[in-house]
C-alpha positions as YAML, in Angstrom:
chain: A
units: angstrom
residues:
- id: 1
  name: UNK
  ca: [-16.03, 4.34, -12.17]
- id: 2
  name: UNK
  ca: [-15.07, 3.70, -8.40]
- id: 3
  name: UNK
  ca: [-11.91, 1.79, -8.78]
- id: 4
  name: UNK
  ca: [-8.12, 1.90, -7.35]
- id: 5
  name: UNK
  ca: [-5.05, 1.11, -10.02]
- id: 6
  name: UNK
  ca: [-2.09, -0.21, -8.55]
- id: 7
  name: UNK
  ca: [1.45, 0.41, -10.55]
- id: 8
  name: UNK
  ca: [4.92, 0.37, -10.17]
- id: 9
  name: UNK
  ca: [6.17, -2.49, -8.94]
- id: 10
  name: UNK
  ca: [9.14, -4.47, -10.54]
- id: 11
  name: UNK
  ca: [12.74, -6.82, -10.30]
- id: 12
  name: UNK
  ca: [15.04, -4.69, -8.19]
- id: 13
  name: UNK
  ca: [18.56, -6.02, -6.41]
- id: 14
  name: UNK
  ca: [18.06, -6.43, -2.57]
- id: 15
  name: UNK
  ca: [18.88, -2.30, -1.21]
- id: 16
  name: UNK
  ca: [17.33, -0.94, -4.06]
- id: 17
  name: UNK
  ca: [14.38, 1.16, -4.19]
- id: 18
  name: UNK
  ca: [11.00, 0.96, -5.72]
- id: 19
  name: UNK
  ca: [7.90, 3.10, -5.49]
- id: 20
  name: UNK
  ca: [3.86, 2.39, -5.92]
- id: 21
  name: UNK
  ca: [1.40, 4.37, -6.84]
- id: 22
  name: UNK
  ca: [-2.10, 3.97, -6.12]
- id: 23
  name: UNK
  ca: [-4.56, 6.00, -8.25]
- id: 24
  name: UNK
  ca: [-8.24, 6.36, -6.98]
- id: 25
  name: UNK
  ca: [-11.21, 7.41, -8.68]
- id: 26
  name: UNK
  ca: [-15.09, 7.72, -8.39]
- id: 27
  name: UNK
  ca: [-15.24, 8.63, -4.75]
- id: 28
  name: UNK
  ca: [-14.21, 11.27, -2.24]
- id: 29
  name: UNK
  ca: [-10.76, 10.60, -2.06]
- id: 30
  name: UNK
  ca: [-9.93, 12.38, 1.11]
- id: 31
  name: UNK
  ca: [-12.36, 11.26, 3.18]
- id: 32
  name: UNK
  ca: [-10.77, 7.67, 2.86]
- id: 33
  name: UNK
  ca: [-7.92, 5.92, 4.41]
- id: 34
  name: UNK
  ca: [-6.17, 3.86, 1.67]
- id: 35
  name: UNK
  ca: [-3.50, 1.50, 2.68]
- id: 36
  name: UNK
  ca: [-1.05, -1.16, 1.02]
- id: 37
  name: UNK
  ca: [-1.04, -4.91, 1.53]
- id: 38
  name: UNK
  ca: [1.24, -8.05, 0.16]
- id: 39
  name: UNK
  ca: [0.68, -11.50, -0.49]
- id: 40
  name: UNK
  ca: [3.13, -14.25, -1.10]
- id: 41
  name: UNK
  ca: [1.86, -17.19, -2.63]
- id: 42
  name: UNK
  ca: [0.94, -19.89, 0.01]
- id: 43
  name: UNK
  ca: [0.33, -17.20, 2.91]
- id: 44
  name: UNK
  ca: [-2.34, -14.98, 3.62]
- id: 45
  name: UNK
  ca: [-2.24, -11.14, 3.08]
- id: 46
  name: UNK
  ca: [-0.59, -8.87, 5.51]
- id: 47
  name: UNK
  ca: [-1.19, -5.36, 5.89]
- id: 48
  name: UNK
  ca: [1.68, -3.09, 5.26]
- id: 49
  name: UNK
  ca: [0.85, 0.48, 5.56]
- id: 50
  name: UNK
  ca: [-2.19, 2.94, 5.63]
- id: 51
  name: UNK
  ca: [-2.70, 6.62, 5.78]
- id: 52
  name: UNK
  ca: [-5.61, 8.35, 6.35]
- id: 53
  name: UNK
  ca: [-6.12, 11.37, 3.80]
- id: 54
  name: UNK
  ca: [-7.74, 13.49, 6.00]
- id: 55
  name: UNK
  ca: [-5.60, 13.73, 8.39]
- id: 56
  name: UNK
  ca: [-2.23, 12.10, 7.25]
- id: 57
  name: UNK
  ca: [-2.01, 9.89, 10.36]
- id: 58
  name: UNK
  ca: [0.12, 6.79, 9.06]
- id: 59
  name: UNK
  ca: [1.08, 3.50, 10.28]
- id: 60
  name: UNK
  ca: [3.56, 0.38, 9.50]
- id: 61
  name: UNK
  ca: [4.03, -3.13, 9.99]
- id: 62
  name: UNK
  ca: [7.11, -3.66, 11.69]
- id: 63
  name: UNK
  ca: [9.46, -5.03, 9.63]
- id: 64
  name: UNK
  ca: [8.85, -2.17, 7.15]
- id: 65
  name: UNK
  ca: [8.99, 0.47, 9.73]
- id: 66
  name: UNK
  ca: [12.39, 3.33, 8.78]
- id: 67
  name: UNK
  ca: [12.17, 1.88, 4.96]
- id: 68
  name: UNK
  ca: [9.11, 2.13, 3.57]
- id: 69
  name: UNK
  ca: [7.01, 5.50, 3.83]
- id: 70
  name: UNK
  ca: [3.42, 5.97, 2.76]
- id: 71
  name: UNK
  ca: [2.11, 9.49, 1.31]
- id: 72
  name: UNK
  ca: [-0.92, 10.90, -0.38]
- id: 73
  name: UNK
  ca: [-1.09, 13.57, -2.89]
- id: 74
  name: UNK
  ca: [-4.76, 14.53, -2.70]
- id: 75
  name: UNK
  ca: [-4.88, 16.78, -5.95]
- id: 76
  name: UNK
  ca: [-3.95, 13.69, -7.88]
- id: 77
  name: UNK
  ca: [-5.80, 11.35, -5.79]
- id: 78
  name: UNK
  ca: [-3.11, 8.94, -5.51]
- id: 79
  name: UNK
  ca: [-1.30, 7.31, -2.86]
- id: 80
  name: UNK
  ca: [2.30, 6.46, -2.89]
- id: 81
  name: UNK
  ca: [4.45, 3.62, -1.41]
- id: 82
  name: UNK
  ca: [8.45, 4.14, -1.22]
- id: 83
  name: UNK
  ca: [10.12, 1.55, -0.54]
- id: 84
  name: UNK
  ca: [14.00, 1.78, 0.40]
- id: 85
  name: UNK
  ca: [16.26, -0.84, 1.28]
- id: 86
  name: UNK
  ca: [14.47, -3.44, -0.16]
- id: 87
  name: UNK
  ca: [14.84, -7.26, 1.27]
- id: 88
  name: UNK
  ca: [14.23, -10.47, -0.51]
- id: 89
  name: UNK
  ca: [11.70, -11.09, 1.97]
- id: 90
  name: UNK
  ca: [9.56, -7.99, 0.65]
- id: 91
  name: UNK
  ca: [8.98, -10.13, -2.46]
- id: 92
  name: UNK
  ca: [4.87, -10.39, -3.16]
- id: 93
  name: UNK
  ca: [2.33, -9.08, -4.77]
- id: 94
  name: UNK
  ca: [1.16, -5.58, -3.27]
- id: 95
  name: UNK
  ca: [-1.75, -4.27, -3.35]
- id: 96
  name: UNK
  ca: [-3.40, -1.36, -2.23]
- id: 97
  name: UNK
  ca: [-7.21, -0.93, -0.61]
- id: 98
  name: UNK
  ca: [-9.56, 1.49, 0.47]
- id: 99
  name: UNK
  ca: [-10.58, 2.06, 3.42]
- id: 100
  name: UNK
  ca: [-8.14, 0.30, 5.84]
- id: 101
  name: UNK
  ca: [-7.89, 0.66, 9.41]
- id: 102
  name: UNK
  ca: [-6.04, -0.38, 12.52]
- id: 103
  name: UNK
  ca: [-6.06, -3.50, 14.55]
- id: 104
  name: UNK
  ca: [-3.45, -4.07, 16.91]
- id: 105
  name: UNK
  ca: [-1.27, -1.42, 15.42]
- id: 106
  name: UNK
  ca: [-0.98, -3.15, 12.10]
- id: 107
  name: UNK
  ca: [-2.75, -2.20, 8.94]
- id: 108
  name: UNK
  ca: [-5.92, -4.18, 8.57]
- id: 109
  name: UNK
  ca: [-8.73, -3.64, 5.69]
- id: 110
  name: UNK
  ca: [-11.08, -1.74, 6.52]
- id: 111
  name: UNK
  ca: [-15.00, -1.50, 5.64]
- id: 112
  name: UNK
  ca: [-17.34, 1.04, 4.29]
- id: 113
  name: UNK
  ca: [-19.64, 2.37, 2.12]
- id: 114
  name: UNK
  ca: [-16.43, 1.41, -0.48]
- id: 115
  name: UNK
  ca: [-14.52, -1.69, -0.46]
- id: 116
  name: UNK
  ca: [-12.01, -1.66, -2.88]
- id: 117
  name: UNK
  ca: [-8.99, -3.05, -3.77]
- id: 118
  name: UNK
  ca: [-6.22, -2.55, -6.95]
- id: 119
  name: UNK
  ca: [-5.39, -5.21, -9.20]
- id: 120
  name: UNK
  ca: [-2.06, -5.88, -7.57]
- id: 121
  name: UNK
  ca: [1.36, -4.61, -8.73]
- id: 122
  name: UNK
  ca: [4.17, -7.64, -8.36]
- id: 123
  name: UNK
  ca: [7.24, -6.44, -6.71]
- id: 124
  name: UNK
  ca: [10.37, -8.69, -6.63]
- id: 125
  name: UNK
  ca: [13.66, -8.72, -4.78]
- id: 126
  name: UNK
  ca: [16.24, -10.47, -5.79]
- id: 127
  name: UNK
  ca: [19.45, -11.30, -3.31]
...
């Protein structure tokens, strides 16, 4: 089956750490980018991250940009969000999505022959 599970989120205290996973399966894995994205209720979803798995080129949203750090270990097919120094504001529902892309140096979905997302892993930060 050609799906991506999301996992890991949590309740951490604001400066605490947290990390996702992101486990793909039914497709080539590293011929994909696969990038994270949150949603808060009310507001639409913003890219975070993405990292392309063929070539490990990565990029952030600002405001994550020296705590957060995307990876990909392609013999487990999995991508990996840590996330350091946690905020309040980083409160949402992340989710992570295959392809993504670039648009005005911020993570956008992308499009392909796949178009998937997880099933969303809720991460919250308390103060």
């Amino acid at each position: 089956e050609v799906q991506l599970q999301a996992s890991g989120g949590g309740l951490v205290q604001a400066g605490g750490s947290l990390r996702l996973s992101c486990a793909a399966s039914g497709f080539t894995f590293d011929s994909y980018s696969i990038g994270w994205f949150r949603q808060v209720p009310g507001k639409e979803r913003e890219g975070v991250s993405c990292i392309s798995n063929s070539d490990g080129t990565t990029v952030y949203e600002d405001s994550v940009k020296g705590r957060f750090t995307i990876s990909s270990d392609n013999a487990k097919n999995t991508v990996y969000l840590q996330m350091n120094s946690l905020k309040p504001e980083d409160t949402a529902v992340y989710y992570c999505k295959a392809p993504c892309t670039v648009v005005g140096g911020i993570p956008w979905p992308g499009t392909s022959e796949y178009d998937l997302w997880g099933q969303g892993t809720l991460v919250t930060v308390s103060s």
